[in-house]
Steps between C-alpha positions, in 0.01 A plus 500: 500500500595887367350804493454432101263177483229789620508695189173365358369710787462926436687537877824614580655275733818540790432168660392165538475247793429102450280410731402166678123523505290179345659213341329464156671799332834794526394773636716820572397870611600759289580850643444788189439890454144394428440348844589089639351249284516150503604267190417146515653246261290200489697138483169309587352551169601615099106543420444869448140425460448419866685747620289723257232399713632542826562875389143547392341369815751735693350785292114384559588444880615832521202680427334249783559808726687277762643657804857397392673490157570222293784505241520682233715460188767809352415516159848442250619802225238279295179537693526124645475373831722216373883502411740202396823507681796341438721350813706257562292214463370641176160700407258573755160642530496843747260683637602889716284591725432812742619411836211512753607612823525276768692174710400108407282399829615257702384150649360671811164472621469879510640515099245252412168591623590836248585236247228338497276714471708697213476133320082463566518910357678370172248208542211732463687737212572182295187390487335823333787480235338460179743210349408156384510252793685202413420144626728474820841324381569101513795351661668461178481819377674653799798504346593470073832248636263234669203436285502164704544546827495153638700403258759778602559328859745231329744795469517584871654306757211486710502152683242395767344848404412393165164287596392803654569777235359272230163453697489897568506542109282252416284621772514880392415389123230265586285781696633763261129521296306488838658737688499769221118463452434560838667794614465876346720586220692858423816591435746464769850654620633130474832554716441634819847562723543776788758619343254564166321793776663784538441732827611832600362638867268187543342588160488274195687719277456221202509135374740382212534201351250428236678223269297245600174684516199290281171337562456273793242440809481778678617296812850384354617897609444498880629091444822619388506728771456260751772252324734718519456662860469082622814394310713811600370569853668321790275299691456715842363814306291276163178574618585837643556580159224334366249657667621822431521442137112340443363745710697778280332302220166480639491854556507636196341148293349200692493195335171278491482175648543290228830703435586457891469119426683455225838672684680167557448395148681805380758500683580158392445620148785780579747304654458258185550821248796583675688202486369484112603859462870421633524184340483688169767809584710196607466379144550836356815548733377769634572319888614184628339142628489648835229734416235276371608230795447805778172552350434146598598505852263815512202228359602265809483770746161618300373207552597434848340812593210478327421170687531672825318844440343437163149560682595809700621664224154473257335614829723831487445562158153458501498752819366224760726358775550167661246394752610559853560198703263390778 
């Protein structure tokens, strides 16, 4: 992309770097006599309404007085936070930013006790936001490609892991009402990754990544959290990391026991959304089979795990451990 797709913005670039950070959207940084920015062209949705939103939370959030900064949109020549760019693959929504200081965390245990608790601070911030609550999302409306979601199974080559992909969706819908009414409502970050916390000298500089932001259970944060740090963390250092990352959490926001309880069923509920999710960027060509099929060999691993420690973990989360053998 050149220098002259930013001219919506009042900035007078010299620069600008693609970058592979996330996988829902372009992002590049841009170097300019006005400081670094960052300008993200979004390919995971043509709505400007919700992205509209996710710029109005940011500003709400930001008064929040967190102890690390949250994005915040470069208004264009126009007075918008919201441009329409035209690339290669034809008009896109775009969003620059100010660049927030700062290095993606990593996977380690030390990296995610600090994310954790960064996550359980947004947590707390989110909830005094003063924006409607929606009803937490169904299974169906995960993505605007797979209004069906069973139904969109026959287009993947799934074999002998079709029985079991069909009962997780079924499952996740059945309990969807149930679940919801239980559990405390707010709005929530919605896609938690290490590399969406940035730190600079141990410090949590910020956290990026709104898109998905919306209402939810409260609980379906720290569960993304801990889907993502069981699916990407090798075995020998899982509950390493873990630990580090719920006590981070529990820090700054513990979670009551109902919420501690409920753990397994969200995670379930994520690993379902994220084969959805792929299943319908697959359909807009924005990836190939592969990714949806990965996501299910996360779900058998999910699973698998889940059978093994699934009690262990709602212990940690609700800040008990397992009895010591006598």
């Amino acid at each position: 992309m050149d220098l002259t797709r930013l001219a919506p913005w009042p900035i007078t670039a010299s620069a600008m770097e693609r970058i592979a950070r996330g996988l829902n959207n372009d992002t590049y940084f841009v170097y300019a006599r006005e400081g670094e920015f960052v300008l993200r062209v979004y390919r995971n949705t043509a709505d400007p309404e919700r992205v509209r939103f996710e710029h109005e939370l940011l500003g709400r959030v930001a008064t929040q007085g967190l102890p690390f900064a949250v994005p915040a949109p470069v208004r264009t020549r126009e007075g918008d936070t919201l441009a329409v760019l035209e690339t290669d693959d034809g008009p896109r929504l775009a969003t620059l930013f100010f660049r927030i200081p700062g290095e993606p965390s990593s996977g380690t245990a030390h990296d995610a006790w600090l994310a954790g608790r960064a996550l359980a601070q947004l947590d707390a911030a989110l909830a005094l936001v003063e924006l409607p609550v929606r009803a937490p999302i169904a299974l169906g409306d995960v993505h605007r490609l797979v209004p069906d979601p069973i139904a969109a199974l026959d287009d993947l080559k799934l074999g002998a892991d079709r029985a079991r992909i069909d009962e997780l969706f079924r499952h996740v819908i059945e309990v969807r009402d149930a679940l919801a009414a239980s559990l405390p409502r707010q709005i929530v970050h919605g896609d938690f990754g290490y590399i969406n916390v940035l730190l600079e000298n141990d410090v949590v500089t910020g956290v990026l990544d709104f898109e998905f932001a919306e209402g939810d259970m409260r609980a379906a944060d720290l569960a993304c959290a801990i889907y993502i740090t069981i699916v990407r963390t090798p075995e020998a250092d899982r509950w390493a990391v873990l630990d580090a990352l719920i006590g981070g959490y529990r820090r700054a926001l513990p979670l009551d026991p109902t919420e501690a309880a409920a753990i397994p069923e969200l995670l379930l509920r994520r690993s379902a959304f994220g084969i959805a999710h792929w299943i319908g960027r697959w359909r807009a060509g924005l990836c190939g089979p592969e990714e949806p099929l990965a996501r299910v060999g996360r779900n058998a691993l999910l699973n698998a795990w889940l059978t093994a420690h699934g009690p262990r973990l709602v212990l940690a989360v609700a800040g008990e451990k397992l009895p010591v053998r006598r």
